[in-house]
N, C-alpha and C positions, 0 to 999 in steps of 0.2 A: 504494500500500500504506500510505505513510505517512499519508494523509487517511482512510484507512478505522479506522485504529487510533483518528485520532483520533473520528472521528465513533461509534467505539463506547466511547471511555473515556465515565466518568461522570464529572462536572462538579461538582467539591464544593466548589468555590471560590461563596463567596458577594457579589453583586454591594454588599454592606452593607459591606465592608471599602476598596472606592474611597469610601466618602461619607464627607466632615467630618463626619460624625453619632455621636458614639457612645453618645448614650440622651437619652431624653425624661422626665424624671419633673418632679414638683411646681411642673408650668408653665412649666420652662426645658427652653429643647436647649443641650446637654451634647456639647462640641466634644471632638473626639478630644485636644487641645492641651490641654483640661485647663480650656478659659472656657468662659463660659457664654452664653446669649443669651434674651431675653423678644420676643416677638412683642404688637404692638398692632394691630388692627384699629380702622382710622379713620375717620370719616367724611367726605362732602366738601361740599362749595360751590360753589357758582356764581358766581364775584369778578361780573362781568360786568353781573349783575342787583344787583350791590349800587351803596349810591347813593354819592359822593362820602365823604363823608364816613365812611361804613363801611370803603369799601375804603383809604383811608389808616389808618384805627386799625387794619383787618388787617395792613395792610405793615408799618405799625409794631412789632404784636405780634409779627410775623413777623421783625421785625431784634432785638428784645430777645430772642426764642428763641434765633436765632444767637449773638447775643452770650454771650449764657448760658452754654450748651456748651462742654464742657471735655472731651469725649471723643465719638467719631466715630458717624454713625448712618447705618443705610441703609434708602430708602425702596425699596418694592415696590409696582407698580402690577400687580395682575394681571386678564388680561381673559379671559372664559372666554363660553363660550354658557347663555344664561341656564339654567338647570333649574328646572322648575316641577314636579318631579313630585309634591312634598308637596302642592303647591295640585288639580292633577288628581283626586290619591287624595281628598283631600277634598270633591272638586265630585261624584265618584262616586258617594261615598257620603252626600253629600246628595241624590244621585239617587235612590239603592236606598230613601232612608226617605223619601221623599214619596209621599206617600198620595194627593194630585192629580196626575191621569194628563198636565193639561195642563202645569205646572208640572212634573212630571219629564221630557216630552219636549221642554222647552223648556229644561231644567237639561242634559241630554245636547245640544242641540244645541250649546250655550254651553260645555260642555266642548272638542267636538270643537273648534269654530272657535278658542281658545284655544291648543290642541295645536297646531293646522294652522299658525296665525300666528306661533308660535313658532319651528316648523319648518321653515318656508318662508321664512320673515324672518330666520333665524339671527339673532335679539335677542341682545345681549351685554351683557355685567356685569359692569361694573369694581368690583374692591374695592382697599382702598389699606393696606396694612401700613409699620409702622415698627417697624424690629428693632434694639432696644437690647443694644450688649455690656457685659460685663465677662471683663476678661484680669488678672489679679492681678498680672503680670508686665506690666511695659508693654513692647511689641514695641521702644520707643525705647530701652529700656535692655538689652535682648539682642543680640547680636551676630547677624550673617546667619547663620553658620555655628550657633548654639544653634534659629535658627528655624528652618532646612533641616532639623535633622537629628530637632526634635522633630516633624513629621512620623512619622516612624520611628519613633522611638523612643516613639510615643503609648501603647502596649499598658502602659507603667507609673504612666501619667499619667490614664490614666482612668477608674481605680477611685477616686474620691478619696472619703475617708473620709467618713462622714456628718458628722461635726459639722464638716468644714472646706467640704463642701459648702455646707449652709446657713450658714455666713459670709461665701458668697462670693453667695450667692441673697440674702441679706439687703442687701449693697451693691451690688446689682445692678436691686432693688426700690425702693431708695431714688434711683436714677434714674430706673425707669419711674414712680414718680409723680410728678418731677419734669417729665420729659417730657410727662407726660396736664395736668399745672398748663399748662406751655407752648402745647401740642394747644389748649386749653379757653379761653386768652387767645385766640386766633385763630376761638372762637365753632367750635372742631372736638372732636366727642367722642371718645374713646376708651376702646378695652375690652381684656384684655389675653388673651391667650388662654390657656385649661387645657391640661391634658395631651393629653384627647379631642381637642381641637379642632387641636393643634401636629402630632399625629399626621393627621390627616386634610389638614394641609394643605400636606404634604412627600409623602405618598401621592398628593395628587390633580396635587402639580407635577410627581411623578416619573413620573405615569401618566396622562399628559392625555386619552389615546384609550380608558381602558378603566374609568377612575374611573366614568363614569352607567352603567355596564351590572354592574362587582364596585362595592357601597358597602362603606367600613370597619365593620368592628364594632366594638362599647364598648368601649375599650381595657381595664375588668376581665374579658372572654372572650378576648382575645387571648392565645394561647399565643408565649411566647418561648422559644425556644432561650436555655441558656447554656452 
């Protein structure tokens, strides 16, 4: 009786109040605690193929990075299967507008085998992030008992005011360019990600099996609850 009760209440609890998350605007994610966080999308390298003397001025650059830093960073390697479906739609519809009958059945063959070798090879695709914080508070100067319970206690801490927001985005900024200086000394790019793009990529880690079949839409049609 009691599983039937429950199987018929309705569930209005939403799975968005277990997540560290509690908003995404003007290119930072916005921690229930009240910090902030910037996501960089990096590029990578091949040490391996570089020649002696390359890859010691990476190491190098690579220990003055370290040394550098004076607050904590964490790297994300994420591995996914490739998608190619923008390239696909594209080969398509360079098929539909060719006017040579032999060149579009040779543009459709070159499609398919591209799809097939995809699919069949399960190709994969590393990208490499670096997420830089800002905590206004340093964790080292609160006590366990003020960390535990700000947990909890977040619902007052996460409205924070506009103009103390961007005081805290603005020193926050002044480490990711620090950071992209550092990245660029080791011959690595980086790009920092928008709102669109922070949102699509906490969506596609939370929903690994169902992101290629629902894509997000522009985050100005997305309807929020408040």
């Amino acid at each position: 009786m009691r599983s039937k009760k429950l199987a018929n209440k309705k569930i209005s609890t939403s799975t968005q109040q277990y997540l560290d998350i509690a908003e995404i605007k003007e290119d930072c994610v916005v921690l229930k605690d009240g910090t902030l966080r910037a996501v960089l999308l990096v590029s990578s390298l091949n040490f391996s193929l570089k020649s002696d003397d390359e890859q010691n001025a990476i190491i190098s650059a690579y220990v003055s990075f370290l040394n550098f830093l004076e607050f904590p960073l964490q790297i994300l390697i994420q591995s996914r299967i490739l998608n190619i479906d923008g390239y696909l739609a594209r080969l398509e519809k360079i098929e539909h507008e060719q006017t040579n009958e032999l060149l579009r059945i040779q543009t459709a063959d070159y499609r398919k085998y591209i799809s097939e070798l995809v699919e069949l090879g399960e190709i994969m695709t590393k990208r490499f992030y670096v997420v830089v914080p800002y905590n206004p508070v340093s964790d080292g100067k609160r006590s366990w008992f003020k960390r535990f319970f700000s947990v909890f206690s977040a619902a007052g801490e996460v409205k924070l005011k506009q103009a103390e927001f961007f005081k805290r985005r603005h020193v926050l900024y002044q480490r990711v360019e620090n950071v992209i200086g550092g990245l660029n000394g080791m011959t690595l790019k980086a790009v920092v990600l928008d709102t669109q793009s922070l949102i699509e990529l906490f969506y596609n880690s939370y929903n690994p099996e169902i992101n290629n079949r629902e894509k997000m839409v522009e985050v100005n049609q997305l309807r929020v609850e408040t």
